[in-house]
Backbone as XML, in Angstrom:
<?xml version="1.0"?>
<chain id="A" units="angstrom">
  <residue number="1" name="UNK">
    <atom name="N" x="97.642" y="92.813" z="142.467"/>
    <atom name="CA" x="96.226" y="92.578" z="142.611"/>
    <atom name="C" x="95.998" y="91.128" z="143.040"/>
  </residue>
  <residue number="2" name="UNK">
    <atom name="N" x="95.049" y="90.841" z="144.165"/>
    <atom name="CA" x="95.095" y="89.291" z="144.446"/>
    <atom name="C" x="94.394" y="88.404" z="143.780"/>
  </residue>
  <residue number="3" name="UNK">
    <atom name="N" x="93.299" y="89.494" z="143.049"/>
    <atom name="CA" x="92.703" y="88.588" z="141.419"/>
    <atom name="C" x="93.494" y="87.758" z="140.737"/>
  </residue>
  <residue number="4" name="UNK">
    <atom name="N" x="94.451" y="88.308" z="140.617"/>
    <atom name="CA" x="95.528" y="87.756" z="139.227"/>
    <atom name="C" x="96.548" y="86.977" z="140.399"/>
  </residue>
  <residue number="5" name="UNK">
    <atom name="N" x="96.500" y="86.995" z="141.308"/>
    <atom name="CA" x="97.303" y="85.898" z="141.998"/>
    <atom name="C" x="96.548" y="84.723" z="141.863"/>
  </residue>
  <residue number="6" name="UNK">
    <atom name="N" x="95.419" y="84.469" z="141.402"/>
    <atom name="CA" x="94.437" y="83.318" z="142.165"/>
    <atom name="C" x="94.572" y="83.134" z="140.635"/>
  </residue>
  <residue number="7" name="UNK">
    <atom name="N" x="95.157" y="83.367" z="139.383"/>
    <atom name="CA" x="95.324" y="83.211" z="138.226"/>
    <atom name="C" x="96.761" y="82.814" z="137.882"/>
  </residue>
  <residue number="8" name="UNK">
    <atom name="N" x="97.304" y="83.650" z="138.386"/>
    <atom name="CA" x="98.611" y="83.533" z="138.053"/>
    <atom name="C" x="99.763" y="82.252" z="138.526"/>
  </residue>
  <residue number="9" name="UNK">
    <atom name="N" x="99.984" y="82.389" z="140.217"/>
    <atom name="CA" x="99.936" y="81.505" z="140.957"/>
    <atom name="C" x="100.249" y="80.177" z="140.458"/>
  </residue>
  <residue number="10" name="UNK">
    <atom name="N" x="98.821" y="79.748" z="140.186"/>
    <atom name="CA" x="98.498" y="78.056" z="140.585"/>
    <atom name="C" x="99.313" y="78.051" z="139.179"/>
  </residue>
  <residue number="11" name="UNK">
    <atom name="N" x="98.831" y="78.336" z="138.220"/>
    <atom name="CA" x="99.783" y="78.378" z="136.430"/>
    <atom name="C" x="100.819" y="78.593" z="136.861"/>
  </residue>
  <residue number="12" name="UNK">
    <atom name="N" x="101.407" y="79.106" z="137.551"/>
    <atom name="CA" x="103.178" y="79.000" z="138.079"/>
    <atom name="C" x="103.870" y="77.649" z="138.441"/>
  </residue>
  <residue number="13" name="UNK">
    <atom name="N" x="103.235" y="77.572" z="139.325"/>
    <atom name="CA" x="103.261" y="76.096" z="140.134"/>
    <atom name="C" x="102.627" y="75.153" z="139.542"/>
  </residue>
  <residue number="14" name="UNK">
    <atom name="N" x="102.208" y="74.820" z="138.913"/>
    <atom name="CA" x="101.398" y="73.403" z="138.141"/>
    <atom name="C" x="101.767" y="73.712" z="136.920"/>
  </residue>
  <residue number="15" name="UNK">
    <atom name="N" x="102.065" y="74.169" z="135.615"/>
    <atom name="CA" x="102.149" y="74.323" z="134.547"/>
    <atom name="C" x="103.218" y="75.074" z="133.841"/>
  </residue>
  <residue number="16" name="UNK">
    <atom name="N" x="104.349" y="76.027" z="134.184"/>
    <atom name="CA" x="105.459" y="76.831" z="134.697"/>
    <atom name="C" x="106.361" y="75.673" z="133.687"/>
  </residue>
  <residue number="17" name="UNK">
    <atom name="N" x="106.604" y="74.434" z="134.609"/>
    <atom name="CA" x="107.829" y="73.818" z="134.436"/>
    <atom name="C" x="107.964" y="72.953" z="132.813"/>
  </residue>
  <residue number="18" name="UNK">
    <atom name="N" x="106.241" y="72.523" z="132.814"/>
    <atom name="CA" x="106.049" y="71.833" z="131.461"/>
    <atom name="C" x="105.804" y="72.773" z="130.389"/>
  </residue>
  <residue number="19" name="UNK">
    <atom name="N" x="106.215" y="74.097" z="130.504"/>
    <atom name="CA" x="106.118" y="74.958" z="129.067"/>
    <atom name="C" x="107.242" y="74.952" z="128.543"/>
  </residue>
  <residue number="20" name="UNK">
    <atom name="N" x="107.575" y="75.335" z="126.862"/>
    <atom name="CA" x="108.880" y="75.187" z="125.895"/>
    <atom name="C" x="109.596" y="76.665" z="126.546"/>
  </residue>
  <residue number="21" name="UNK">
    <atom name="N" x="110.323" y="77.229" z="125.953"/>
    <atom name="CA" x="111.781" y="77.786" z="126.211"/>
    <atom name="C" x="110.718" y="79.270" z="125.980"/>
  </residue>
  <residue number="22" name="UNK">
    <atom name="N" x="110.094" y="79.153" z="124.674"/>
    <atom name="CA" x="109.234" y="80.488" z="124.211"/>
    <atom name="C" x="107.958" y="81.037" z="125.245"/>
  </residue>
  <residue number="23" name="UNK">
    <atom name="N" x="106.951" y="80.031" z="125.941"/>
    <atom name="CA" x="105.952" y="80.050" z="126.270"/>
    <atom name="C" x="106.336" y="80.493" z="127.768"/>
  </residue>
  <residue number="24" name="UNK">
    <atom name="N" x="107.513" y="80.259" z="128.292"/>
    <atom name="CA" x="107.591" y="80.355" z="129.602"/>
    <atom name="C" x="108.463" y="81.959" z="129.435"/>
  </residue>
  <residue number="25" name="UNK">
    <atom name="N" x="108.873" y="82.376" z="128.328"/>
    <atom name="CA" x="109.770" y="83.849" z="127.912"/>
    <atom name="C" x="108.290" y="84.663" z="128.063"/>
  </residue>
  <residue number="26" name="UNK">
    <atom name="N" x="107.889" y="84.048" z="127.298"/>
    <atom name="CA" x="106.060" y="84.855" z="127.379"/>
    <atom name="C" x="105.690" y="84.991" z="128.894"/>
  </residue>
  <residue number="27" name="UNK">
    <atom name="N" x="105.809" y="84.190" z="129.329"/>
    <atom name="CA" x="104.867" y="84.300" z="131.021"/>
    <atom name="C" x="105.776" y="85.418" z="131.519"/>
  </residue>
  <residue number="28" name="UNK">
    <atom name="N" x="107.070" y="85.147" z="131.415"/>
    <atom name="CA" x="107.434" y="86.135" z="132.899"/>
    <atom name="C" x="107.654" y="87.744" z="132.044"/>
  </residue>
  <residue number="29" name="UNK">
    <atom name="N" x="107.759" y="87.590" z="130.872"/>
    <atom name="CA" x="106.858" y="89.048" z="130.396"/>
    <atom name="C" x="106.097" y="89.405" z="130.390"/>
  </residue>
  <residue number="30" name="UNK">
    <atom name="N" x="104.888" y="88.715" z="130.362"/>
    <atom name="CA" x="103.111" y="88.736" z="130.992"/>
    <atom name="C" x="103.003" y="89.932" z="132.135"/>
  </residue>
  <residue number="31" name="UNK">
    <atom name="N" x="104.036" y="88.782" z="133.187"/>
    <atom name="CA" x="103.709" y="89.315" z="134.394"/>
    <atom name="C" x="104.738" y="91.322" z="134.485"/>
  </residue>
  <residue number="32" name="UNK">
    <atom name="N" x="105.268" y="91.545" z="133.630"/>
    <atom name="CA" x="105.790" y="92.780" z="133.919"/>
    <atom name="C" x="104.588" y="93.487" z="133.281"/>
  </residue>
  <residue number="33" name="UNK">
    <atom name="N" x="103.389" y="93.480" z="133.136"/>
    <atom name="CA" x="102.388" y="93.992" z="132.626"/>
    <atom name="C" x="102.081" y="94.921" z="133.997"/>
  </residue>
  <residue number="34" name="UNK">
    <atom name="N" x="101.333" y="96.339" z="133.485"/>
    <atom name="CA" x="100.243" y="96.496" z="134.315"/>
    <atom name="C" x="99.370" y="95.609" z="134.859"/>
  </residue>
  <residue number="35" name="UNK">
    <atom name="N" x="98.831" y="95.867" z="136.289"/>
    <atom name="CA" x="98.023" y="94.951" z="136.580"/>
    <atom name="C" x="96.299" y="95.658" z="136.211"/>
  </residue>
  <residue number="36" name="UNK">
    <atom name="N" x="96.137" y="96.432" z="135.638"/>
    <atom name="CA" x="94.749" y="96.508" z="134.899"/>
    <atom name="C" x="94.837" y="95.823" z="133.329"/>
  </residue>
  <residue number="37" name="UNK">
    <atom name="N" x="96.000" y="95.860" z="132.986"/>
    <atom name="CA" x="95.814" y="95.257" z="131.626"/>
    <atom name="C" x="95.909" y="93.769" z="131.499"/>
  </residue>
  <residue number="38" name="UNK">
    <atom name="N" x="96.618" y="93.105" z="132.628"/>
    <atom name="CA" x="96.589" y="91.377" z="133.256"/>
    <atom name="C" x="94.785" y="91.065" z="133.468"/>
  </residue>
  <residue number="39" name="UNK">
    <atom name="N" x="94.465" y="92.225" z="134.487"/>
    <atom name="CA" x="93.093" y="92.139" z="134.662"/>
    <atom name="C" x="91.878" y="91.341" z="133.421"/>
  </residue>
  <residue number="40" name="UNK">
    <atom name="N" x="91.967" y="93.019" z="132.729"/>
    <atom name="CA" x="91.437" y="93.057" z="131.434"/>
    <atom name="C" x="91.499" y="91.506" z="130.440"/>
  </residue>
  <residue number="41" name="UNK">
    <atom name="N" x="92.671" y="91.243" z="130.384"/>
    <atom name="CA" x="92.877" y="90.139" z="129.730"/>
    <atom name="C" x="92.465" y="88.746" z="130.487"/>
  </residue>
  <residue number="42" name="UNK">
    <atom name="N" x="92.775" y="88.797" z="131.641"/>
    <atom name="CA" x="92.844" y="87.383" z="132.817"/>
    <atom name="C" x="91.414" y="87.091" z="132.770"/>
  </residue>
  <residue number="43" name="UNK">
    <atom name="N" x="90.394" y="88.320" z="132.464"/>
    <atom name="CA" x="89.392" y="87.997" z="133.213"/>
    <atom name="C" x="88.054" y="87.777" z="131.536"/>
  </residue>
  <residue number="44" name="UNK">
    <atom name="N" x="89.298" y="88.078" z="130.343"/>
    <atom name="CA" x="88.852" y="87.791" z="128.732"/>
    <atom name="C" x="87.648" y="89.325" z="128.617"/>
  </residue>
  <residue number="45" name="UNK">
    <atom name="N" x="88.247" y="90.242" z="129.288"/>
    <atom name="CA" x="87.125" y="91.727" z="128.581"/>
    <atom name="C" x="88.016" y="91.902" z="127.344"/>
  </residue>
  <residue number="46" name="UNK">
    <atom name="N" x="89.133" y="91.458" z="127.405"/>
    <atom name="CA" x="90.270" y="92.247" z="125.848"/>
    <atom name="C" x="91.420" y="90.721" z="125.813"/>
  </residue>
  <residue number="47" name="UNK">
    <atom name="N" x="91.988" y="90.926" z="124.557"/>
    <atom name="CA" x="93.053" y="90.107" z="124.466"/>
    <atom name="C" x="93.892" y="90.858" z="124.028"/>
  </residue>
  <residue number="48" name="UNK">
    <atom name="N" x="95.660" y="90.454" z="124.681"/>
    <atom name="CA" x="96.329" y="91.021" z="123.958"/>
    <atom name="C" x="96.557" y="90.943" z="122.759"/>
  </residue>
  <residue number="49" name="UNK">
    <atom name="N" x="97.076" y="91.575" z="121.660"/>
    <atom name="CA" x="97.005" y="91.799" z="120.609"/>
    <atom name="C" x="98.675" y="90.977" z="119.985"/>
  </residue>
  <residue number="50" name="UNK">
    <atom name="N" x="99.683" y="90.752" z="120.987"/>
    <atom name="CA" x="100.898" y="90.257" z="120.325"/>
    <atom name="C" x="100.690" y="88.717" z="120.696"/>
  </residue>
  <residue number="51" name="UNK">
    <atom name="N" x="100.609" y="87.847" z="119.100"/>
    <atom name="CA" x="100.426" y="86.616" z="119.599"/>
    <atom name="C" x="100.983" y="85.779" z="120.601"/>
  </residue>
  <residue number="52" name="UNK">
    <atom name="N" x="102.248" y="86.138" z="121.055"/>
    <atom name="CA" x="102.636" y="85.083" z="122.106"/>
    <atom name="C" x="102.327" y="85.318" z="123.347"/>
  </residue>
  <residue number="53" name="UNK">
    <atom name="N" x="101.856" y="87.075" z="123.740"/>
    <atom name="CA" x="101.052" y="87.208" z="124.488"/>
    <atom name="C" x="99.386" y="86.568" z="124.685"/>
  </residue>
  <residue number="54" name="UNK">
    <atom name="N" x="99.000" y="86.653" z="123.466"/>
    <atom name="CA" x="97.356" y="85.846" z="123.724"/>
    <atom name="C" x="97.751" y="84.495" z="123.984"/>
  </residue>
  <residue number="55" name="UNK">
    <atom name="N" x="98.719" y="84.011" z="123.481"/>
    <atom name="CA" x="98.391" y="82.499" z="123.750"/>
    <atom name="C" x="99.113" y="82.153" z="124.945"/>
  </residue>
  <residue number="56" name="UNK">
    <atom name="N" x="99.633" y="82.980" z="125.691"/>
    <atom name="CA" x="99.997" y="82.608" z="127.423"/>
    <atom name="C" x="98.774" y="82.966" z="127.632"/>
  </residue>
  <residue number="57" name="UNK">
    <atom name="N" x="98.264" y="84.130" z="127.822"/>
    <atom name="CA" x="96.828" y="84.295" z="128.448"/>
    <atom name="C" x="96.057" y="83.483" z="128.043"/>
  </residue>
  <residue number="58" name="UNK">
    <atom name="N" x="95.447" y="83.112" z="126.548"/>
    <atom name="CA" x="94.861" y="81.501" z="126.939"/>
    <atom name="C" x="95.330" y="80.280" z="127.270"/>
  </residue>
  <residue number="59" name="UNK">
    <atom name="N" x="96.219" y="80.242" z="127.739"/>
    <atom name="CA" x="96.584" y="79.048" z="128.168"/>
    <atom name="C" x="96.604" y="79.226" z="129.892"/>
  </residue>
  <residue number="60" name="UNK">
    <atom name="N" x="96.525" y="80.382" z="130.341"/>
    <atom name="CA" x="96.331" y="80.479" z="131.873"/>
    <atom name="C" x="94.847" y="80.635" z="131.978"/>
  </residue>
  <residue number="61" name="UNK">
    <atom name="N" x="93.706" y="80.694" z="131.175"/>
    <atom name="CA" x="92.551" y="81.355" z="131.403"/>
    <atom name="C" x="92.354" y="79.798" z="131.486"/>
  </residue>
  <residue number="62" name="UNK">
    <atom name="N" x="92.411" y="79.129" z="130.080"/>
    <atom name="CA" x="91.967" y="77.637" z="130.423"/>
    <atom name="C" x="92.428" y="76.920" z="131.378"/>
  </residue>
  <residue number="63" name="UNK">
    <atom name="N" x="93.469" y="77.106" z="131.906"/>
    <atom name="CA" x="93.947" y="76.139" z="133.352"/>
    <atom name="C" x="93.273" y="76.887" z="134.309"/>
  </residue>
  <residue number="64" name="UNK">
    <atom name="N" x="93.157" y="78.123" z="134.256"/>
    <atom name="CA" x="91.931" y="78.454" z="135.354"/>
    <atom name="C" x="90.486" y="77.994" z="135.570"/>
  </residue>
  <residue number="65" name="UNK">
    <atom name="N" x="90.045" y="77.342" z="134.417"/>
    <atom name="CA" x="88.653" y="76.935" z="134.031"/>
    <atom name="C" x="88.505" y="75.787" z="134.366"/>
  </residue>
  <residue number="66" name="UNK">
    <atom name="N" x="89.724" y="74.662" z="133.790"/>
    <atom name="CA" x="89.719" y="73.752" z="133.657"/>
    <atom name="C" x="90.017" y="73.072" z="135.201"/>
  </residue>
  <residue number="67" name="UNK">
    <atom name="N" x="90.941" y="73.659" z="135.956"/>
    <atom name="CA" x="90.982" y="73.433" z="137.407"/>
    <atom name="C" x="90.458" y="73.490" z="138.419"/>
  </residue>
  <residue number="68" name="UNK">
    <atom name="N" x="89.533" y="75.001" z="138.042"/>
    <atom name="CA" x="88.807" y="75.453" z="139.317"/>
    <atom name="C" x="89.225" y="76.702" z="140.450"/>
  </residue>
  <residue number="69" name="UNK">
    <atom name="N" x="90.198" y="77.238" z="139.510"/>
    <atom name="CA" x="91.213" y="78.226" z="140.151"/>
    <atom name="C" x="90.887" y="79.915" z="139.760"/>
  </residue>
  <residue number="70" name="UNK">
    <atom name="N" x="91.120" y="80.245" z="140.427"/>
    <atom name="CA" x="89.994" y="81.752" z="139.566"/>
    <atom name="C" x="88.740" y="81.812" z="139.376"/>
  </residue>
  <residue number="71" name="UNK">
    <atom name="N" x="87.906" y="81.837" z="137.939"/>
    <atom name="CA" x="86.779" y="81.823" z="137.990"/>
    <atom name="C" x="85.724" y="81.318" z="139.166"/>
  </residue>
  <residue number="72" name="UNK">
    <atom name="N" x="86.229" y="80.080" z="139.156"/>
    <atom name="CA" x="85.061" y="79.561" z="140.078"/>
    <atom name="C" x="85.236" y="79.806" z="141.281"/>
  </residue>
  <residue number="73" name="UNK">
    <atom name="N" x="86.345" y="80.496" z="141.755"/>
    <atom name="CA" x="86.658" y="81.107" z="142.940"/>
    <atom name="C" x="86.401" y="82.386" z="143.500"/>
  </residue>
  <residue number="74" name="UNK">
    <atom name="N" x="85.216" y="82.832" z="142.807"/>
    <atom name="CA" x="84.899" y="84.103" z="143.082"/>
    <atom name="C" x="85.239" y="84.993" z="142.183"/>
  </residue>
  <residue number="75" name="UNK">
    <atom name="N" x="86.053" y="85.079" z="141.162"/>
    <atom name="CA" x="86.380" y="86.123" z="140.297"/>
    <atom name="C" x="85.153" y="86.342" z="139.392"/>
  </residue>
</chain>
């Protein structure tokens, strides 16, 4: 979905390298998600429910906010 690229993406490349050993195990399990349930979550209608999952997704929702990447990009 190119939603969740305009989410995913830039948090790859800008933020990726400065996460611990756990947070970055979290991301690239994130991404083996469905992409309606990335949606759902990326876009805060639901959170996932396993904590190290919510706290990658907030930590990509706020670098989306905080940057200008996603939200304010039309999503």
């Amino acid at each position: 979905m190119w939603e969740l690229d305009l989410l995913l993406l830039p948090f790859l490349e800008h933020r990726y390298d400065e996460l611990d050993e756990a947070d970055q195990a979290a991301y690239r399990q994130l991404i083996t998600e469905e992409d309606q349930d990335l949606f759902m979550w990326l876009m805060r209608r639901e959170w996932p429910e396993e904590p190290s999952r919510r706290r990658i997704v907030q930590m990509i929702v706020e670098y989306a906010e905080a940057s200008g990447h996603g939200h304010n990009r039309g999503l």
